[in-house]
N, C-alpha and C positions, 0 to 999 in steps of 0.2 A: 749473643743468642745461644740458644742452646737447642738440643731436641728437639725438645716438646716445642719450643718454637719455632723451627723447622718443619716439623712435622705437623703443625694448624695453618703453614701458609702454604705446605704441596697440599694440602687438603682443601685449605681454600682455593689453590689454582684448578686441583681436578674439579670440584663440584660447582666453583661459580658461585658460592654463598661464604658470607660470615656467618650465615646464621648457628648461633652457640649449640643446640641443640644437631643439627647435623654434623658438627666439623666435633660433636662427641660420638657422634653415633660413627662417625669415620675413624673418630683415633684412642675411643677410650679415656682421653682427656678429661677427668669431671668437668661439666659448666660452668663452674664457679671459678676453676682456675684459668681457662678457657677465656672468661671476661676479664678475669686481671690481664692475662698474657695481652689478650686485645688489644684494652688500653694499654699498655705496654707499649708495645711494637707501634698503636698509633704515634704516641709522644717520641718516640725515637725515629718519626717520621718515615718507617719502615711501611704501612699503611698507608697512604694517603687518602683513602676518599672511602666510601660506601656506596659507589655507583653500581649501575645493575650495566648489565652488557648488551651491546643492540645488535641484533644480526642485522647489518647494515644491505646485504643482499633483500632479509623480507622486507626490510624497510621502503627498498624501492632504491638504493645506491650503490647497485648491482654493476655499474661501471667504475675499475679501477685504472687508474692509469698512474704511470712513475716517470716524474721527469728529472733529468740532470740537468741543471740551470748552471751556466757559466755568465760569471758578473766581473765587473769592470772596476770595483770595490773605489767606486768615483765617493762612495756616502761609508757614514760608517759601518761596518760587519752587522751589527745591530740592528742598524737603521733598515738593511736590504732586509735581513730575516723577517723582522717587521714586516713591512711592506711585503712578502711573500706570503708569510703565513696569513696575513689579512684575505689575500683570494679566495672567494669564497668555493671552499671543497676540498683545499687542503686539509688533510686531516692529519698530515706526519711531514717531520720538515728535518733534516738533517745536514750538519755543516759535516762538510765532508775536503780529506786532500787527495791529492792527485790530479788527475785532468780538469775535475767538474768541481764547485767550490761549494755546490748544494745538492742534494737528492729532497725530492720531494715526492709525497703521495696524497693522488687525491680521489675520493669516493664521489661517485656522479650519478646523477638520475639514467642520464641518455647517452647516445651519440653526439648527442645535439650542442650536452654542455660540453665537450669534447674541444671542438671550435672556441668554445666561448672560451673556458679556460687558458686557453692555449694564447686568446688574443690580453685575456688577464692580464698573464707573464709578461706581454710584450709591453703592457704600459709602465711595469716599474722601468724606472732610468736605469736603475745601476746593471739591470741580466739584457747579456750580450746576445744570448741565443740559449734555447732548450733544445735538449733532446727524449724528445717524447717516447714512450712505450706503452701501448692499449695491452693492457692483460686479456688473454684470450680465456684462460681457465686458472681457476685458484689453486692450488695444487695443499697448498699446504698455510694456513695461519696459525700462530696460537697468542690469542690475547694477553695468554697468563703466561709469562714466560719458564716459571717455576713447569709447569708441565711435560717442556722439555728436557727434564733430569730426571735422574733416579734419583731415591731416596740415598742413598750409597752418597752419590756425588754431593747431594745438597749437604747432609750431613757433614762431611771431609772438609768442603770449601766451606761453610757459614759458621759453623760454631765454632764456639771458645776453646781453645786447647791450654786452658789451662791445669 
């Protein structure tokens, strides 16, 4: 990578668009080079996808909650991930060391699925016990991870020094 390709994906992290004509009007980039880079970075699998972003609070999944699931690794490592991330609400699942062998986060309608969730976990075999935490307030997300750097940083760490 270079710059200019640097500089179209903090552009696509602040605006929330590929669309070619704004991530010019962001960097100056001509359009036409703009969709080569695109494709580009799609095929090098640096892009994955063209989905659009859901504020999951207007949506109505205004309840988040984070649990550490401790398992008994009776099935395979896989096998449990599976079987977790299939609960329905999970939306982020992380194998983790130390105490807890999972972190997981899940996005909910209510209070209500709260309970239900919780009784989810209980029926994989392999998790020994959770430990739950209800978010009370969101303090801080950012979907687009790129957002959290400067251009400085992104620059230094991603491109080519050759």
């Amino acid at each position: 990578m270079d710059d200019r390709d640097v500089r179209l994906l903090k552009a696509i992290s602040e605006l929330g668009t590929g669309s070619p004509e704004r991530l010019h009007e962001e960097t100056d980039i001509p359009v036409s080079t703009i969709h080569y880079r695109l494709n580009n970075l799609r095929e090098a699998g640096v892009i994955e996808n063209d989905c659009y972003d859901l504020d999951l609070d207007a949506l109505g999944l205004g309840v988040t909650v984070i649990l550490e699931v401790l398992t008994d690794y009776s099935g395979s490592h896989e096998d449990v991930a599976d079987d977790i991330e299939a609960i329905e609400g999970v939306t982020q699942l992380f194998s983790t060391m130390g105490e807890t062998d999972y972190v997981a986060i899940a996005r909910l309608h209510d209070g209500d699925d709260v309970g239900r969730l919780i009784r989810d976990f209980e029926t994989v075999d392999a998790v020994e016990r959770t430990n739950s935490t209800y978010v009370i307030d969101e303090l801080h997300e950012d979907a687009r991870a790129l957002g959290s750097y400067s251009m400085e940083t992104l620059l230094a760490t991603l491109t080519d020094d050759d």
